[in-house]
SERO-241822 format. One record per atom (N, C-alpha, C): x, y, z negated; atom name. Coordinates in pm, 1 decimal, decimal comma. Layout:
N
((X; Y; Z); 'CA')
...
! end
This chain:
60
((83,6; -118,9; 0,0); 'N')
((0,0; 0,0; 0,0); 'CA')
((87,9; 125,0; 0,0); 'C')
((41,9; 245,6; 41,0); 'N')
((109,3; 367,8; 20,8); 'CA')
((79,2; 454,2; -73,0); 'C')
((149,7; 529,8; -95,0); 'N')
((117,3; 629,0; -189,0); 'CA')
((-47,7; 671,4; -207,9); 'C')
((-49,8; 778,1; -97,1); 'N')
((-159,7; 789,6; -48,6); 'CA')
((-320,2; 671,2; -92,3); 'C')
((-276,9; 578,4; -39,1); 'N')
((-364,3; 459,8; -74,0); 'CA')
((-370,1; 409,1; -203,7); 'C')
((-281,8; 441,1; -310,6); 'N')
((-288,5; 367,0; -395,3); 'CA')
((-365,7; 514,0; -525,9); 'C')
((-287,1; 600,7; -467,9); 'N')
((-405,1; 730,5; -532,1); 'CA')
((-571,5; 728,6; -536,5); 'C')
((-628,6; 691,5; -386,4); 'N')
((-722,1; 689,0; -376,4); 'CA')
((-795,0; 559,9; -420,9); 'C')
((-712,5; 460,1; -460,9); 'N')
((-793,6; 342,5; -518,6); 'CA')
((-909,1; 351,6; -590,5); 'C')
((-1030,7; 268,5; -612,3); 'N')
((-1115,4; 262,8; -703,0); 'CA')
((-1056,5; 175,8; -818,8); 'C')
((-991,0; 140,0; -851,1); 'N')
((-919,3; 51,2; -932,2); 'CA')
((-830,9; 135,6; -1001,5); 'C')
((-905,6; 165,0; -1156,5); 'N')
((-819,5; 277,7; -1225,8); 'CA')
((-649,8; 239,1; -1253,0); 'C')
((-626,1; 93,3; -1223,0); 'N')
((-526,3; 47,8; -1269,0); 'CA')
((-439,0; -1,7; -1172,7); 'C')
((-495,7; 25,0; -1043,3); 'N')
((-401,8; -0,5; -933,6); 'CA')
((-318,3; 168,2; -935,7); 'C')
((-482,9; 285,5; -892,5); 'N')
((-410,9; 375,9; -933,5); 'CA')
((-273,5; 450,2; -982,2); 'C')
((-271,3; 331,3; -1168,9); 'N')
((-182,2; 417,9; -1187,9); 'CA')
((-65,7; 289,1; -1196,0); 'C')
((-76,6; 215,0; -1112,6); 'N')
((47,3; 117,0; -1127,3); 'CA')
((177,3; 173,1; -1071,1); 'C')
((137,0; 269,3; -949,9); 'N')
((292,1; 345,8; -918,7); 'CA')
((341,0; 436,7; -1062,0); 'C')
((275,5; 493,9; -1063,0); 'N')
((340,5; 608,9; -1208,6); 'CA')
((425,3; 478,1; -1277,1); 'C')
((332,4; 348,0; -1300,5); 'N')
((443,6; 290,6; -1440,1); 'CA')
((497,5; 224,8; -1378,6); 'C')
((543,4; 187,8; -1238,2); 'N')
((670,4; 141,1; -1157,0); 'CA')
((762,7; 219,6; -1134,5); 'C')
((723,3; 380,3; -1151,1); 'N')
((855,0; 470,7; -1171,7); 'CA')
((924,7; 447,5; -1282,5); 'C')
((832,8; 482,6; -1436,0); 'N')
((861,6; 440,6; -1593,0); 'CA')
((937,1; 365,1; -1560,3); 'C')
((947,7; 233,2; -1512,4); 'N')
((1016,8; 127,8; -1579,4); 'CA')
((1145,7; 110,9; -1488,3); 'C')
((1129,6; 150,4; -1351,0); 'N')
((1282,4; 171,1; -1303,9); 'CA')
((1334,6; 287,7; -1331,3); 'C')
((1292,1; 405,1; -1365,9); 'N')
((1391,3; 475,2; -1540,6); 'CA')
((1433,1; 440,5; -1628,0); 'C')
((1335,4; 363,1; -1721,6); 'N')
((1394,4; 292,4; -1825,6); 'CA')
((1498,0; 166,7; -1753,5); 'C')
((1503,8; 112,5; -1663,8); 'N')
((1597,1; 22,5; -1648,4); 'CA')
((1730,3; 73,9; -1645,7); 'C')
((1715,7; 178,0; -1519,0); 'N')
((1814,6; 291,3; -1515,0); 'CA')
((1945,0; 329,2; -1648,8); 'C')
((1812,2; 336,6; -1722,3); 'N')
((1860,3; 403,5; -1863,1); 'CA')
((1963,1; 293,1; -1958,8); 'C')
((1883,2; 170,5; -1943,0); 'N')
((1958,0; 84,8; -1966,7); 'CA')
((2125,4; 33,2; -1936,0); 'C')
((2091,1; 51,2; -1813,5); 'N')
((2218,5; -6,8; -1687,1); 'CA')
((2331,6; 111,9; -1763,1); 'C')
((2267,7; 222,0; -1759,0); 'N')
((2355,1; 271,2; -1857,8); 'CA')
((2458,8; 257,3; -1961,0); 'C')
((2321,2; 249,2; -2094,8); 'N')
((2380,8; 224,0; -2186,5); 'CA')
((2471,0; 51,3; -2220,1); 'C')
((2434,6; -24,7; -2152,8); 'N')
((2496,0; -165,7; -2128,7); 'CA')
((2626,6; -153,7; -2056,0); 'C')
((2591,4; -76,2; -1957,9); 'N')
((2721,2; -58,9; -1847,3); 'CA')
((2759,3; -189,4; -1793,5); 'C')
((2591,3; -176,6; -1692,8); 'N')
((2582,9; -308,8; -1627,6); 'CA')
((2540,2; -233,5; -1498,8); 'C')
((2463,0; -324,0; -1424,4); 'N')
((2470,4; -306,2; -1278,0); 'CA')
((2314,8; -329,8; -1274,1); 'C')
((2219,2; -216,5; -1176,5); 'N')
((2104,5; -294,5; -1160,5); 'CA')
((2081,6; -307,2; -990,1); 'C')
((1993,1; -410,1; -996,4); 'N')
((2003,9; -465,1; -850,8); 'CA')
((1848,0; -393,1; -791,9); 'C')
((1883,2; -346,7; -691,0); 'N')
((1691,8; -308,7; -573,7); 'CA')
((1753,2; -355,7; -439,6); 'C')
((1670,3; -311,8; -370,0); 'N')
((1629,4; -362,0; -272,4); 'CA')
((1637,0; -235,0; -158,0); 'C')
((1737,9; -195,1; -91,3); 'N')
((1738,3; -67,9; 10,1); 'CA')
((1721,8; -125,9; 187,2); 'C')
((1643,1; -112,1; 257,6); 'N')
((1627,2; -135,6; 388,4); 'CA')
((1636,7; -288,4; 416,2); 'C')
((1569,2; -369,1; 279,7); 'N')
((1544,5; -510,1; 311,1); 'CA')
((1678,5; -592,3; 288,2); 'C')
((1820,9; -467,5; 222,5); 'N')
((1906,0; -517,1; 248,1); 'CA')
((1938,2; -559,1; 32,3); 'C')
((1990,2; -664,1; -84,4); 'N')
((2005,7; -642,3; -177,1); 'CA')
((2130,7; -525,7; -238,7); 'C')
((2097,7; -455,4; -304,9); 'N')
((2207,5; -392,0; -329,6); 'CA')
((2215,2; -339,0; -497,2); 'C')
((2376,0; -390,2; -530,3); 'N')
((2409,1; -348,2; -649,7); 'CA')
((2489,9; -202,4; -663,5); 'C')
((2386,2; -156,9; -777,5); 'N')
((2429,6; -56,0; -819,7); 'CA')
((2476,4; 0,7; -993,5); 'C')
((2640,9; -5,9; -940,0); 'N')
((2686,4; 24,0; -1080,3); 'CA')
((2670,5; 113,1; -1179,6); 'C')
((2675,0; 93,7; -1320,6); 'N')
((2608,2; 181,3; -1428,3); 'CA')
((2707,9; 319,4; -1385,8); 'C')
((2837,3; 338,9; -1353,6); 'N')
((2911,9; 431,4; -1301,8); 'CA')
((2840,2; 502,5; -1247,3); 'C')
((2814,3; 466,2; -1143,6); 'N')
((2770,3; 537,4; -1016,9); 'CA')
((2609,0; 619,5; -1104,5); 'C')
((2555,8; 486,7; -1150,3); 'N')
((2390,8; 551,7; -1254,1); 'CA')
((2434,1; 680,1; -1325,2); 'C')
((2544,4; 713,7; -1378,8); 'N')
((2603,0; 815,3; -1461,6); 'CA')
((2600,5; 938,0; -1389,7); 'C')
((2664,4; 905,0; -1251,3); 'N')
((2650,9; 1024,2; -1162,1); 'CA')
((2596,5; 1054,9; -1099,4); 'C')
((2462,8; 1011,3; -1121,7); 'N')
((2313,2; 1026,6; -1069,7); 'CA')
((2320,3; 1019,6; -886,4); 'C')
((2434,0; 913,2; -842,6); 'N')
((2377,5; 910,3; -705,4); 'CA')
((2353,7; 766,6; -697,8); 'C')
((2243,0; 718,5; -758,8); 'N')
((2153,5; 624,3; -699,8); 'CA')
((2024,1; 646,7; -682,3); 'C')
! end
């Protein structure tokens, strides 16, 4: 679904499932941090790790 689409849901809880899929890849974020570990997504279908370093210097 898109943005767009998931705003307009009748489903108060689809709605707001993007907002708390941001929350929680912040808080992971936040984590990768403080662990000074690596968290893994997903960019152009391709896997990619990204080091708590790099999380520090806010270019992920």
């Amino acid at each position: 679904m898109t943005q767009q689409e998931l705003y307009k849901a009748k489903n108060p809880d689809l709605r707001a499932s993007l907002a708390a899929m941001q929350r929680a890849a912040e808080l992971a974020r936040q984590t990768a941090i403080l662990t000074n570990t690596e968290i893994i997504v997903v960019r152009n279908g391709k896997v990619v790790r990204i080091p708590a370093e790099q999380l520090r210097m806010g270019e992920a």
